[in-house]
ChimeraX commands (.cxc) that place a marker at each C-alpha (Angstrom):
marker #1 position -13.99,4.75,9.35 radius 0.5
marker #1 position -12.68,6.83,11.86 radius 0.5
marker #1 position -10.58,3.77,13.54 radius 0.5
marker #1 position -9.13,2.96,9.96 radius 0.5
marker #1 position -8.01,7.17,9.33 radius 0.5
marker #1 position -6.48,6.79,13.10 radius 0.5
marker #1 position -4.62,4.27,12.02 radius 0.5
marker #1 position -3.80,4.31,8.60 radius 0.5
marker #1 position -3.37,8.07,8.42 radius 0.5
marker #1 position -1.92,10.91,10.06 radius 0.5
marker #1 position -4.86,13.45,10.18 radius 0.5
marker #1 position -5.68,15.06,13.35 radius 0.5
marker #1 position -8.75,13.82,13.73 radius 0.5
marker #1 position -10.31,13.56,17.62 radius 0.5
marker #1 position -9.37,10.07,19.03 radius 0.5
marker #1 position -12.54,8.29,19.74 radius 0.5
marker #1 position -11.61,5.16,22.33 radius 0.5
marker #1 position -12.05,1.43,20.40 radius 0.5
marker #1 position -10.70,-1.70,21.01 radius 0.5
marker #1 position -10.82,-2.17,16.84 radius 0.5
marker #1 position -8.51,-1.35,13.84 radius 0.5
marker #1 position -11.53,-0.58,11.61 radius 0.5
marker #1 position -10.06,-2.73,9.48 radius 0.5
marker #1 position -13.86,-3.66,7.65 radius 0.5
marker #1 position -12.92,-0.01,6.30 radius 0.5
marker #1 position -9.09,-0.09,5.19 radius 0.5
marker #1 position -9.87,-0.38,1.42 radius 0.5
marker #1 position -12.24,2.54,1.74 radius 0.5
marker #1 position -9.83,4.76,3.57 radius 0.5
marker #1 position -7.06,3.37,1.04 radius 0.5
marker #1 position -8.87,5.01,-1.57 radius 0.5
marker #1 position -8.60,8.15,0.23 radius 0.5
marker #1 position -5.21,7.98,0.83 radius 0.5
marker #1 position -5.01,7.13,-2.95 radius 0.5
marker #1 position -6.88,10.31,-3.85 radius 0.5
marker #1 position -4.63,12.27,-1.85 radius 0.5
marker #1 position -1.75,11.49,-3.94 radius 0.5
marker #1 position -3.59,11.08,-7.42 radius 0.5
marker #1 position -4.20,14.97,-6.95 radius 0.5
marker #1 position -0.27,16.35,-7.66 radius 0.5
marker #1 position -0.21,13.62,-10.47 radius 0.5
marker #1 position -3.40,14.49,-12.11 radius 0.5
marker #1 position -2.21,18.19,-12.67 radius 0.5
marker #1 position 1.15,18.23,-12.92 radius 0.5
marker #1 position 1.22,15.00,-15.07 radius 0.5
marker #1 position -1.29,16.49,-17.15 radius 0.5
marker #1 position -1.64,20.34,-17.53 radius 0.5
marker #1 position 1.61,21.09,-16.64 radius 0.5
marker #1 position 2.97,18.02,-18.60 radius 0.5
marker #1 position 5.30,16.78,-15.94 radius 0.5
marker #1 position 4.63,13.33,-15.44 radius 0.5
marker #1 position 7.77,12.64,-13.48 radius 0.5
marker #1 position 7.26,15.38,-11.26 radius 0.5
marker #1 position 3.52,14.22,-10.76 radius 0.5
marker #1 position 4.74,10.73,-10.00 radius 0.5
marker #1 position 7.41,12.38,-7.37 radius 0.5
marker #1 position 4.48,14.40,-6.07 radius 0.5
marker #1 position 2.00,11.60,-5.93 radius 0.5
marker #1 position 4.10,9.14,-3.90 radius 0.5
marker #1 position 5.83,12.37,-1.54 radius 0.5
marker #1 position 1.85,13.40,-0.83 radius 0.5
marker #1 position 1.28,9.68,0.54 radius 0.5
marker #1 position 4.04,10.07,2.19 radius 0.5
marker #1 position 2.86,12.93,4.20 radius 0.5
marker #1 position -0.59,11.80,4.58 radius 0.5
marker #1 position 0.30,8.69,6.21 radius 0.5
marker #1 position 3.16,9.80,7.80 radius 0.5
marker #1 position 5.18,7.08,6.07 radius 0.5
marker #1 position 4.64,4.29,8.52 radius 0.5
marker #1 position 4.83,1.78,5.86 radius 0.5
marker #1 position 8.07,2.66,4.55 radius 0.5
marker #1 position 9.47,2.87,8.02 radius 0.5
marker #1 position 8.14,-0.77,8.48 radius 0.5
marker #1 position 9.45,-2.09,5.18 radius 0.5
marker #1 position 12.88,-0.46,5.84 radius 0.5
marker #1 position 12.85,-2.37,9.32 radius 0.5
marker #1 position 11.62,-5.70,7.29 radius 0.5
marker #1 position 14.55,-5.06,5.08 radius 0.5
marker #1 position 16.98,-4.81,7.76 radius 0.5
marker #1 position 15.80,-8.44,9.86 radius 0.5
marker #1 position 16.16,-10.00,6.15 radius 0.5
marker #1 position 19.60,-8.91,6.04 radius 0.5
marker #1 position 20.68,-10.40,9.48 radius 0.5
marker #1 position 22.62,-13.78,9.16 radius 0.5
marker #1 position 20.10,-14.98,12.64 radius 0.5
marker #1 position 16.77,-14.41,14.04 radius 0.5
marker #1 position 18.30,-12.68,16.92 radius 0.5
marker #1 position 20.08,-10.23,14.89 radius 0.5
marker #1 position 17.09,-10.03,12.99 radius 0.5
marker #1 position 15.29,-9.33,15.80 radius 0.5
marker #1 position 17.40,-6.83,17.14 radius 0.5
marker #1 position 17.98,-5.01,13.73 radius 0.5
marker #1 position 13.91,-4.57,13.30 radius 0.5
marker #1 position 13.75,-2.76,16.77 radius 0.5
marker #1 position 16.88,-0.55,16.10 radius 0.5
marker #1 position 15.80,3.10,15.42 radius 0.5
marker #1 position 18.25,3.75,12.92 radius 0.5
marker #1 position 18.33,1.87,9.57 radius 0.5
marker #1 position 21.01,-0.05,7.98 radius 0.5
marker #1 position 21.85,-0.81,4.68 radius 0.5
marker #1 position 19.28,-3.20,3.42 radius 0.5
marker #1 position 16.34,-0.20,5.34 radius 0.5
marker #1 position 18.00,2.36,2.83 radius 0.5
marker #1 position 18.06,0.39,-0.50 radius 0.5
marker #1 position 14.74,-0.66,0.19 radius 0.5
marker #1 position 13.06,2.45,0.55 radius 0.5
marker #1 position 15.03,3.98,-2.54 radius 0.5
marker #1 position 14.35,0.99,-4.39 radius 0.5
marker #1 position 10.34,1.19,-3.52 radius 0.5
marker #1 position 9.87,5.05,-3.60 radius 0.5
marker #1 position 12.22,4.92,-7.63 radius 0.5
marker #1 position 9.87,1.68,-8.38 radius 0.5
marker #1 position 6.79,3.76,-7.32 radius 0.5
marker #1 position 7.63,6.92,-9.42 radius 0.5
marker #1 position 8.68,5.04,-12.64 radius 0.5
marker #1 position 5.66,3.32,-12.88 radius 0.5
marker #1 position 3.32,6.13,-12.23 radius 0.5
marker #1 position 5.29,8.09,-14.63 radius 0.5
marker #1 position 5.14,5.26,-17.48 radius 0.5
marker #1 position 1.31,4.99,-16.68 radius 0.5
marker #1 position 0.60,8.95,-16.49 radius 0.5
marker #1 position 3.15,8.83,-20.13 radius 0.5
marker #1 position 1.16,5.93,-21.35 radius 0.5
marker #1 position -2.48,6.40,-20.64 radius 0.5
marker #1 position -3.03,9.75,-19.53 radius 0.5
marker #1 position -2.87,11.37,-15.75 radius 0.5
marker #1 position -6.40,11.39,-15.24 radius 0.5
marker #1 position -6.74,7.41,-15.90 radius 0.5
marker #1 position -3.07,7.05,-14.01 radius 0.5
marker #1 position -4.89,8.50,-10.93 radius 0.5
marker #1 position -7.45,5.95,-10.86 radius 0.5
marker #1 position -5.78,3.72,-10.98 radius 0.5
marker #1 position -3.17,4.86,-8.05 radius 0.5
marker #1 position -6.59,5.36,-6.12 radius 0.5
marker #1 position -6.94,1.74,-6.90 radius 0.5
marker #1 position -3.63,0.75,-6.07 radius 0.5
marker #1 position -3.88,2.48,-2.64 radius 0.5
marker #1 position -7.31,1.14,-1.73 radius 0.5
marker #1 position -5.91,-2.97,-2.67 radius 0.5
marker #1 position -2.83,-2.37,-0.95 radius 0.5
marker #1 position -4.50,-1.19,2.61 radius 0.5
marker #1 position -6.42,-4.49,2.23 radius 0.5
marker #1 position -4.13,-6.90,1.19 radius 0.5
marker #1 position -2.59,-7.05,5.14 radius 0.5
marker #1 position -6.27,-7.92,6.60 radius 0.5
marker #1 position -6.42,-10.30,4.34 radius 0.5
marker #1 position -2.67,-11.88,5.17 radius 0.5
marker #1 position -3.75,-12.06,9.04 radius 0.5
marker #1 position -6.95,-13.59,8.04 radius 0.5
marker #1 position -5.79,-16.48,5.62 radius 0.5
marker #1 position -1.97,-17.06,6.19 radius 0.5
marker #1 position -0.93,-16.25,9.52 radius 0.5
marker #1 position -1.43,-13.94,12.80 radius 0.5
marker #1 position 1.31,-11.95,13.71 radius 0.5
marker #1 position 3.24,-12.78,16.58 radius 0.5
marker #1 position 5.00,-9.97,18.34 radius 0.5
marker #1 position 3.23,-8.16,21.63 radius 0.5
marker #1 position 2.68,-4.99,20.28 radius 0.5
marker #1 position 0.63,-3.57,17.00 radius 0.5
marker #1 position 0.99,-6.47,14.83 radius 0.5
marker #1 position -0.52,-9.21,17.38 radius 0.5
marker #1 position -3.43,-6.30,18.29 radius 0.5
marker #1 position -3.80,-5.91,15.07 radius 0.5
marker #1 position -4.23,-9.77,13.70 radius 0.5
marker #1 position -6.44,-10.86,17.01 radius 0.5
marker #1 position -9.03,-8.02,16.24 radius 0.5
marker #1 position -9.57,-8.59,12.83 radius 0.5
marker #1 position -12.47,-10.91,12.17 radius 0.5
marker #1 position -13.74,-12.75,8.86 radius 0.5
marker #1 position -16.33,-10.08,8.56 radius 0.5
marker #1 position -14.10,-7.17,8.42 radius 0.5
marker #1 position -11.93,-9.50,6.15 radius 0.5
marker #1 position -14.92,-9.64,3.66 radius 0.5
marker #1 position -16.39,-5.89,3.80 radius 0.5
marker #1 position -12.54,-4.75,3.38 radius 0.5
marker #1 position -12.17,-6.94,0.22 radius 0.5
marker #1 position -15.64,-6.28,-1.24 radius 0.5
marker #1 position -14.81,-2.39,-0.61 radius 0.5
marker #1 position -11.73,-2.31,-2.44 radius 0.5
marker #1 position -13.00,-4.49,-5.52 radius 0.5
marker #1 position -15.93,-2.08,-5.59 radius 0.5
marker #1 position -13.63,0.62,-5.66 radius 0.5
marker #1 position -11.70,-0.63,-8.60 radius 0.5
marker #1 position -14.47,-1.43,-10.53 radius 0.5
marker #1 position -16.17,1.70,-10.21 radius 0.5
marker #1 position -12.79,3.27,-11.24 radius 0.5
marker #1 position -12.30,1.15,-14.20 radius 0.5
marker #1 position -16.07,2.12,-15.10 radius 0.5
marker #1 position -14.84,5.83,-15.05 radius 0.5
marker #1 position -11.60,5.51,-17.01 radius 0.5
marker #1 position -13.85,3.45,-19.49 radius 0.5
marker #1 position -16.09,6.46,-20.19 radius 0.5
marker #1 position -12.84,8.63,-19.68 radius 0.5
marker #1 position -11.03,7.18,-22.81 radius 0.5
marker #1 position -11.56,3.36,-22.76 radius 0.5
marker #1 position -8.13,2.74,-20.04 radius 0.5
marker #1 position -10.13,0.66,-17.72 radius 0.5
marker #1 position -7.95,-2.19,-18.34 radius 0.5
marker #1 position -4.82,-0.35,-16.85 radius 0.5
marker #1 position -6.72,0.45,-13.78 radius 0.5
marker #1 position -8.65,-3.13,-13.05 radius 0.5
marker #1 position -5.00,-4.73,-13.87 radius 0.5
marker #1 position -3.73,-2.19,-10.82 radius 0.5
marker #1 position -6.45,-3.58,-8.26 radius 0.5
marker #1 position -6.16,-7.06,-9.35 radius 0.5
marker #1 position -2.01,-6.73,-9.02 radius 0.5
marker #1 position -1.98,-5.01,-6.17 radius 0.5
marker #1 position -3.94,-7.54,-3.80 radius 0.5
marker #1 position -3.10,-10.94,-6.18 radius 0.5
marker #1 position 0.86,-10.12,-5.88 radius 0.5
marker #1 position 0.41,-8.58,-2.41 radius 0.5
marker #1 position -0.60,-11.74,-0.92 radius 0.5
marker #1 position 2.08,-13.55,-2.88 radius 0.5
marker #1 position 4.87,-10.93,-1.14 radius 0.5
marker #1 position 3.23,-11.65,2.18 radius 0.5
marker #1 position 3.51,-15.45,2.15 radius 0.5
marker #1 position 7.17,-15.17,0.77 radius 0.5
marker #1 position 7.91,-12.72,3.75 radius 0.5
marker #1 position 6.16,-14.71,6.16 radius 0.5
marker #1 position 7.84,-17.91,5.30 radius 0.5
marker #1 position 11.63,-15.66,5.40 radius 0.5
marker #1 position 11.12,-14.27,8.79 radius 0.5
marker #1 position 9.30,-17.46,10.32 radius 0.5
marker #1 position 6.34,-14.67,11.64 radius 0.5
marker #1 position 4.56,-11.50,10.81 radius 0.5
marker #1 position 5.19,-8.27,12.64 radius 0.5
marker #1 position 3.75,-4.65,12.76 radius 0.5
marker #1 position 6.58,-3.77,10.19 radius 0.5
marker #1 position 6.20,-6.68,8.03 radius 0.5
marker #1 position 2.48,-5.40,7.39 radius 0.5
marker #1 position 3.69,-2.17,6.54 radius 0.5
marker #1 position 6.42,-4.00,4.25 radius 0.5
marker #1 position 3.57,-5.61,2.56 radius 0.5
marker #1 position 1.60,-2.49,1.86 radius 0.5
marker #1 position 4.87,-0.70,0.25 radius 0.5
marker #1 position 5.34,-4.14,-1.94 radius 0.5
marker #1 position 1.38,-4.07,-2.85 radius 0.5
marker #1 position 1.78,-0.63,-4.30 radius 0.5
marker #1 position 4.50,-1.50,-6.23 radius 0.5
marker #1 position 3.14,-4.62,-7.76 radius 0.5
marker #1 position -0.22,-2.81,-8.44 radius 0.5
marker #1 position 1.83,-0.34,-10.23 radius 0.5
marker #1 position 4.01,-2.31,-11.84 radius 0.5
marker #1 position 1.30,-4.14,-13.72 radius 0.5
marker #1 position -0.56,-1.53,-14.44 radius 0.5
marker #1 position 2.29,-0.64,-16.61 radius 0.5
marker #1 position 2.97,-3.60,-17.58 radius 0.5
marker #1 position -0.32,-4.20,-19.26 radius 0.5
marker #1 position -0.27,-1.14,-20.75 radius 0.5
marker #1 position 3.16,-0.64,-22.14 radius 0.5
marker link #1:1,2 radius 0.2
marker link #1:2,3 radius 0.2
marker link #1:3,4 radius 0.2
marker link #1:4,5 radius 0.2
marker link #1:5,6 radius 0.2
marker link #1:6,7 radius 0.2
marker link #1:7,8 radius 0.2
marker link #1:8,9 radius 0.2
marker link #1:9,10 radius 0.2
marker link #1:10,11 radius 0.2
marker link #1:11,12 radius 0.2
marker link #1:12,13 radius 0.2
marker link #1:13,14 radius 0.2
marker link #1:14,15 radius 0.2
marker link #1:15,16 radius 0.2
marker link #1:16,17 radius 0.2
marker link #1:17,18 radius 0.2
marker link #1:18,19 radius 0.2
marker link #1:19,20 radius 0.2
marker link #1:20,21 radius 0.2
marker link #1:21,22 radius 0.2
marker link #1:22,23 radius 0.2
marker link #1:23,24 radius 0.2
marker link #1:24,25 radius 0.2
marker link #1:25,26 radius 0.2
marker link #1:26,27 radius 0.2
marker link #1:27,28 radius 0.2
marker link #1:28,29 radius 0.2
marker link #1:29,30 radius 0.2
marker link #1:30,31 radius 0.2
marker link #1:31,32 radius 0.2
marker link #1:32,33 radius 0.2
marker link #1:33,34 radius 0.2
marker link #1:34,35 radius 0.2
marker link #1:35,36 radius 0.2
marker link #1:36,37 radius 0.2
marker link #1:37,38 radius 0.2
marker link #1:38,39 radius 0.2
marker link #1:39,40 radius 0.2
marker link #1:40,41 radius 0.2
marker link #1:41,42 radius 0.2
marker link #1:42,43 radius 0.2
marker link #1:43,44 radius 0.2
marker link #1:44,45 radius 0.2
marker link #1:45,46 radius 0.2
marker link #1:46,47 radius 0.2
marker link #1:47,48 radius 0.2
marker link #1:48,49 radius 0.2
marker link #1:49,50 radius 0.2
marker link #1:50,51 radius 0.2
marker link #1:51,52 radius 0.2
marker link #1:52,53 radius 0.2
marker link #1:53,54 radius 0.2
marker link #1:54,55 radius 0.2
marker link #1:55,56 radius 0.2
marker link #1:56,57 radius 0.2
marker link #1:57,58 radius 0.2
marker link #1:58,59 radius 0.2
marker link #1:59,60 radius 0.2
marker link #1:60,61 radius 0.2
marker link #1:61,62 radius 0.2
marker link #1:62,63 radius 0.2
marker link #1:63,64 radius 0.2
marker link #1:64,65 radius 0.2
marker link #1:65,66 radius 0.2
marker link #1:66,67 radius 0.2
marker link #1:67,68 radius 0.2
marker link #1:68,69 radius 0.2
marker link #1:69,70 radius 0.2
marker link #1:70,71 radius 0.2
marker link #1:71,72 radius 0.2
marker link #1:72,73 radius 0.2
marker link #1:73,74 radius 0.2
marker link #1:74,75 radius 0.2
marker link #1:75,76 radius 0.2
marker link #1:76,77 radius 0.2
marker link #1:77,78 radius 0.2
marker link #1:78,79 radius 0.2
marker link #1:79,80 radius 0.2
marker link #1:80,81 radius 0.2
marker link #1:81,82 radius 0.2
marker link #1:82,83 radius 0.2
marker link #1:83,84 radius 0.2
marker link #1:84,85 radius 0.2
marker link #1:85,86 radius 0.2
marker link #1:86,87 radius 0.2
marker link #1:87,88 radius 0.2
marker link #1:88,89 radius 0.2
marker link #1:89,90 radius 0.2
marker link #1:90,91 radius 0.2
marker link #1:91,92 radius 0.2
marker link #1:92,93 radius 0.2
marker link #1:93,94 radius 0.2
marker link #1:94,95 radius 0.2
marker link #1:95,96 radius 0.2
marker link #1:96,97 radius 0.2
marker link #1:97,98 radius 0.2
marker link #1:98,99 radius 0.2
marker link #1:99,100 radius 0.2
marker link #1:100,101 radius 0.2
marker link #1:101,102 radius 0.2
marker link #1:102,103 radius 0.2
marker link #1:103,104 radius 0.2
marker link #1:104,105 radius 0.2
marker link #1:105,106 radius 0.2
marker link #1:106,107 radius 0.2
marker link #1:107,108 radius 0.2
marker link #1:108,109 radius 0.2
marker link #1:109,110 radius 0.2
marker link #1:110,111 radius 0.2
marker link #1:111,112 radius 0.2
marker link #1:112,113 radius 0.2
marker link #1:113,114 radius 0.2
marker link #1:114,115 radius 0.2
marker link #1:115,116 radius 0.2
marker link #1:116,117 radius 0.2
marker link #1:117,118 radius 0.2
marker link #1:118,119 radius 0.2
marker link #1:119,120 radius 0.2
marker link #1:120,121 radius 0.2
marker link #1:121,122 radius 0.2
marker link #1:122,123 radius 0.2
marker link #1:123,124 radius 0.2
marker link #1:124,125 radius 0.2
marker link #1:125,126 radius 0.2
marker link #1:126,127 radius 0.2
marker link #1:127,128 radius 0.2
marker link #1:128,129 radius 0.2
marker link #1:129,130 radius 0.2
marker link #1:130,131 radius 0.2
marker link #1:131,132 radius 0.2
marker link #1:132,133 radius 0.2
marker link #1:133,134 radius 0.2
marker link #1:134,135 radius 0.2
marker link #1:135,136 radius 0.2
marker link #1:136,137 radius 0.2
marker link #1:137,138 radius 0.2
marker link #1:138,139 radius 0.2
marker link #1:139,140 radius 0.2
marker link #1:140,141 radius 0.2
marker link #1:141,142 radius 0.2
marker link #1:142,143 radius 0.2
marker link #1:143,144 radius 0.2
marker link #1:144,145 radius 0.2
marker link #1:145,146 radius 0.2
marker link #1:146,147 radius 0.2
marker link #1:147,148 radius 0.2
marker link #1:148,149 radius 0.2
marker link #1:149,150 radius 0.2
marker link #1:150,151 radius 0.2
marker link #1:151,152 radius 0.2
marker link #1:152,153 radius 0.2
marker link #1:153,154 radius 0.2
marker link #1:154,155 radius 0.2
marker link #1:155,156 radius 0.2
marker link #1:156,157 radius 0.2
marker link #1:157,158 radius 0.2
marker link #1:158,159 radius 0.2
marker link #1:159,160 radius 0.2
marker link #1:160,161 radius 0.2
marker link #1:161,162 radius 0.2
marker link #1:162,163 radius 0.2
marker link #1:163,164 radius 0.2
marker link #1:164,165 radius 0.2
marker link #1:165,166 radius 0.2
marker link #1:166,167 radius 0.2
marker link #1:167,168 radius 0.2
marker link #1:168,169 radius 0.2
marker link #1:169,170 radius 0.2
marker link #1:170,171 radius 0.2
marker link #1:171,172 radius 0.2
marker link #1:172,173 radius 0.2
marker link #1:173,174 radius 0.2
marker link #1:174,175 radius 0.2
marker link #1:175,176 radius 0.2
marker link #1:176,177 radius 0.2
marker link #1:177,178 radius 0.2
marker link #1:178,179 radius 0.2
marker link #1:179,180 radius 0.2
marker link #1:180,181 radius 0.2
marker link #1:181,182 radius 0.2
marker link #1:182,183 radius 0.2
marker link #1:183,184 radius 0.2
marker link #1:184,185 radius 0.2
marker link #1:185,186 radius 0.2
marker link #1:186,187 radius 0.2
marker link #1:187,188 radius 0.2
marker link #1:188,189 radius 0.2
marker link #1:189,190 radius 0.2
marker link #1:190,191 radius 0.2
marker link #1:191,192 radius 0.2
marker link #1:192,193 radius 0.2
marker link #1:193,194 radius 0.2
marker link #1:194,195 radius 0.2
marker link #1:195,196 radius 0.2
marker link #1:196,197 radius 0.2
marker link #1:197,198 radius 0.2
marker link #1:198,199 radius 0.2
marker link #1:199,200 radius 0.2
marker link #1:200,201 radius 0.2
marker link #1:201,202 radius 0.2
marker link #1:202,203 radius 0.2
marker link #1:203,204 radius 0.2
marker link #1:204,205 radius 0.2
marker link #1:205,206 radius 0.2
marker link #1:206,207 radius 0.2
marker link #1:207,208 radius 0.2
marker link #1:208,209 radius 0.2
marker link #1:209,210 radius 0.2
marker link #1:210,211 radius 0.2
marker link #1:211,212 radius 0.2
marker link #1:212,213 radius 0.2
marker link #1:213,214 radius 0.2
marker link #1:214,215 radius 0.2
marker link #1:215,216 radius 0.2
marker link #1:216,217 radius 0.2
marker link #1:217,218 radius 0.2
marker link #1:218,219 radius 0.2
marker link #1:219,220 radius 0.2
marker link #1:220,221 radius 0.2
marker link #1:221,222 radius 0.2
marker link #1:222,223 radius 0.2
marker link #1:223,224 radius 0.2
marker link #1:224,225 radius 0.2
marker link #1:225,226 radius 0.2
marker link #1:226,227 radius 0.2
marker link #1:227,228 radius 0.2
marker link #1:228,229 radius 0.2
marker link #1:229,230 radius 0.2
marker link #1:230,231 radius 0.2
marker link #1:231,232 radius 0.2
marker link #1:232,233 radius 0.2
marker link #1:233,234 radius 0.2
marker link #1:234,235 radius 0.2
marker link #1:235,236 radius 0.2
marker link #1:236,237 radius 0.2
marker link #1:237,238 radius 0.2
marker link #1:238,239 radius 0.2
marker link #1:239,240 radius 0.2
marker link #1:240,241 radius 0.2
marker link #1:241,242 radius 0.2
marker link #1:242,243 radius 0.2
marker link #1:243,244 radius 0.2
marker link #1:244,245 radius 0.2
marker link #1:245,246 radius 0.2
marker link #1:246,247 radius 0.2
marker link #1:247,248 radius 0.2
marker link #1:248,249 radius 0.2
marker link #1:249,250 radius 0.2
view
């Protein structure tokens, strides 16, 4: 646990010295993350009636929490798609500032992200929204240990490749079994709730069904699988969680 907040968070928790991700834990600290954000969209989606707002909230209080590594990865993704070479690519992904395709695709993600949590908050209710963004959040943070697991190991020399050569089949299957136990104990509660567990099993099952599909397609685009593309994959998870979550519902 502790390995998977180091790395998938921000908090300032004491650095403990592993040669691990933690990754048997990513859908468990997912939901964390994913109750983090649910918070702002619980109240001001609901008692304050601002389901916009919430959503805004919701995806800014990720943000902070994880210090938006993923978007930073999936704006560097976007940028190596958008090179007419591999080393262009290559040198676009390392370049500290973003370019064009970086920018769209974070305002394109983030305006995704809020549109469907405030259609789901509209639709269902905030309190069964938040479940199922806790959902969302833990499929999403396990969708990546599955892609280096069953598809391919990244390749570059830094976190990606440390990342895919410590992940074993075990931490593959805890991480999995975590997150489906996560969103089936969440559908259970928005089923007592008011009957919306649909929404929120259709989030989990979206998130890490549509999640894999994004990381074959970006796989197969950029001929490997890099630190950034994992965080690319985790911003496009979320999405496609969301996205048929509201879907299903609407």
């Amino acid at each position: 646990m502790r390995g998977a907040v180091t790395l998938l968070t921000r908090l300032p928790l004491t650095v403990v010295p592993t040669d691990g991700p933690g990754a048997a834990a990513f859908g468990l600290v997912g939901a964390l993350i994913g109750v983090v954000g649910a918070i702002p969209l619980v109240l001001l989606a609901g008692p304050a009636g601002e389901p916009w707002i919430g959503a805004l909230g919701a995806v800014a209080a990720i943000a902070v929490v994880t210090g938006g590594m993923h978007l930073d990865g999936l704006a560097d993704t976007a940028d190596a798609l958008s090179a007419p070479d591999a080393v262009t690519a290559e040198r676009a992904r390392k370049d500290p500032s973003l370019g064009a395709g970086g920018v769209i695709a974070i305002v394109v993600v983030i305006a995704a992200e809020v549109a469907a949590l405030a259609s789901l908050s509209g639709s269902i209710g905030a309190v069964p929204a938040g479940l199922a963004l806790i959902g969302v959040a833990a499929g999403s943070r396990v969708v990546p240990v599955i892609i280096v697991r069953s598809i391919g190991a990244a390749t570059d020399a830094r976190l990606g490749s440390w990342f895919a050569e410590r992940v074993t089949a075990t931490d593959a299957l805890l991480a999995v079994a975590s997150a489906l136990v996560a969103v089936a104990l969440l559908a259970m509660a928005a089923r007592i709730l008011d009957d919306r567990w649909l929404a929120v099993a259709a989030s989990g099952g979206g998130t890490i069904a549509l999640g894999i599909g994004a990381g074959a397609i970006l796989i197969a685009r950029r001929g490997a699988l890099d630190g950034d593309g994992l965080g690319a994959i985790v911003e496009l998870s979320v999405v496609a969680g969301l996205a048929t979550a509201a879907i299903v519902v609407a």
